[in-house]
C-alpha angles and dihedrals in degrees: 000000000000082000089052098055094045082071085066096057110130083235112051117188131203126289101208124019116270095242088065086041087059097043084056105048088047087048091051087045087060099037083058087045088055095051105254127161118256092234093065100040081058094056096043100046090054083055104060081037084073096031084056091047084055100048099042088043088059113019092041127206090024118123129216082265105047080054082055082068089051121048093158094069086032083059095050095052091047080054101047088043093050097072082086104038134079122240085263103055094048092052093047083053094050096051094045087059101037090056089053085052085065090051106046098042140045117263103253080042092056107035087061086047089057096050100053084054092057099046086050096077134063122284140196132185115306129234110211135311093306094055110061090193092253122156107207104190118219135109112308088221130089106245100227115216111220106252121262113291124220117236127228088252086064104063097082083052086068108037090057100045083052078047102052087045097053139323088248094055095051096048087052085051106052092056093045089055102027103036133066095210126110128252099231089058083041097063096053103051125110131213092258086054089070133059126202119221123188112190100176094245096045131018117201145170122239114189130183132206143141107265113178102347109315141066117274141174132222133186120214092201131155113050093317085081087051095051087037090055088050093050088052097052084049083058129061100271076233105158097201091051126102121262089221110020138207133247082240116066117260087014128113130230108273117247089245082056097055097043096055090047090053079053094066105050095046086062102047084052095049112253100091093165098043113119147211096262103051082043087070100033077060088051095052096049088049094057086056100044088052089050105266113149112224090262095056090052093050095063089043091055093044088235116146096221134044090222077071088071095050098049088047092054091034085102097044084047095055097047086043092060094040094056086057105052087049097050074052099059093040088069104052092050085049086052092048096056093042089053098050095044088054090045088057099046091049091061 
């Protein structure tokens, strides 16, 4: 956490030292010249951005290039580091700093560099002329990112693209997205399980229905109410009707039903593999964001403890804070190279 909070001081200073900020930005200036994709030059040159904070945090005052004229200790740091990467990662590090082997040495120079990095590592028997018989450390499994998560800004989003496509798709939608109840205790209310309120500034849904055993209140609030009012005055008004009926009369729609139709929606918003469960985390943040207190939020999801808030915006939480640490970061890089262009120009 105390590392966290250094990245807010008024005076950042650099990350890494402007003569490895210079080898990099000369590196990703060859690496355009040769052709090669944005998207990889992006990936190499983060990671000799960390190669460059190892070495100069323990071979001070060495440079990304002074490490360039020792691959054994560039080797060892690769190694110590690997214990939390993946093998992936690790290889996508080696070659990074192998090809700027090739751009800061002769040929003969670094031909010989590379091999001693290789040889650096462990080996084990090869198996051909493909395999050089190299043993990269790192976990064997694949470390799987969460999906993207939808924010709380996009759940209009939502609601009005399941609105534009039909008004039972928005109203599915708007309980799906502004609601905390589940859809299996959604397709079975009826309209006099609901109850609409109107307070001038803000309009909302309460409904009302046994979950589990026990009684339980939900709120439909945000635009989905709006879009949900204007699906009730479409239907009978019927109370005894269901919200979501059935092909059959006095049926509901099935939850398969309404999960396809939610579905729907979500894709037509953008966000076709977001789930349930993120819908609500979205909701949760939202009632926050709009001032909520926890307590508050907790009524207006139906949920029986507050810790329930917290779990449900414990995602949004954790991208909030690492946006910021890399806006952050950003900006000392951005210092760094600022600082080092007007250095030069100085002298």
């Amino acid at each position: 956490m105390q590392a966290q909070l250094s990245l807010f001081a008024p005076e950042p200073k650099a990350q890494i030292s402007t003569g490895s900020v210079e080898v990099i930005s000369q590196y990703r200036d060859w690496r355009l010249a040769g052709s090669a994709a944005e998207a990889t030059i992006a990936t190499e040159v983060s990671q000799l951005r960390m190669l460059a904070r190892s070495a100069e945090r323990i071979h001070a005052p060495w440079t990304l290039r002074d490490l360039c004229a020792h691959p054994v200790e560039a080797a060892g740091l690769i190694e110590d580091a690997a214990g939390a990467l993946s093998v992936q990662t690790v290889r996508a590090r080696v070659a990074a700093f192998t090809r700027l082997l090739r751009m800061v040495g002769p040929e003969g120079v670094a031909r010989a560099r590379i091999e001693r990095l290789r040889a650096a590592f462990p080996t084990r028997p090869s198996r051909g002329w493909h395999d050089a018989g190299v043993w990269l450390p790192g976990k064997r499994s694949r470390i799987r990112l969460p999906g993207p998560t939808p924010g709380p800004g996009d759940l209009e989003a939502i609601v009005r693209a399941g609105a534009e496509l039909s008004p039972a798709h928005g109203a599915t939608a708007a309980f799906s997205c502004f609601s905390g109840c589940e859809a299996a205790t959604i397709v079975g209310l009826r309209w006099r399980d609901l109850a609409w309120h109107d307070e001038g500034t803000s309009s909302f849904w309460v409904a009302q229905a046994a979950a589990r055993g026990r009684a339980n209140r939900w709120h439909v609030v945000g635009s989905g109410a709006q879009v949900l009012l204007r699906w009730a005055l479409d239907s009978t008004l019927d109370k005894d009707s269901f919200v979501f009926p059935g092909r059959a009369a006095g049926t509901h729609i099935t939850p398969r039903a309404f999960a396809e139709r939610c579905r729907a929606a979500l894709k037509a918003g953008g966000w076709p593999l977001a789930n349930r469960a993120q819908l609500i985390g979205a909701l949760a943040m939202w009632l926050r964001e709009g001032g909520l207190d926890d307590h508050a939020a907790r009524i207006v999801l139906g949920r029986r403890r507050v810790a329930s808030v917290d779990r449900l915006t414990r995602v949004h939480a954790k991208i909030g804070a690492q946006l910021a640490v890399d806006a952050a970061l950003v900006a000392r890089d951005n210092f760094a190279v600022s600082w080092y262009l007007d250095a030069e120009n100085r002298d």
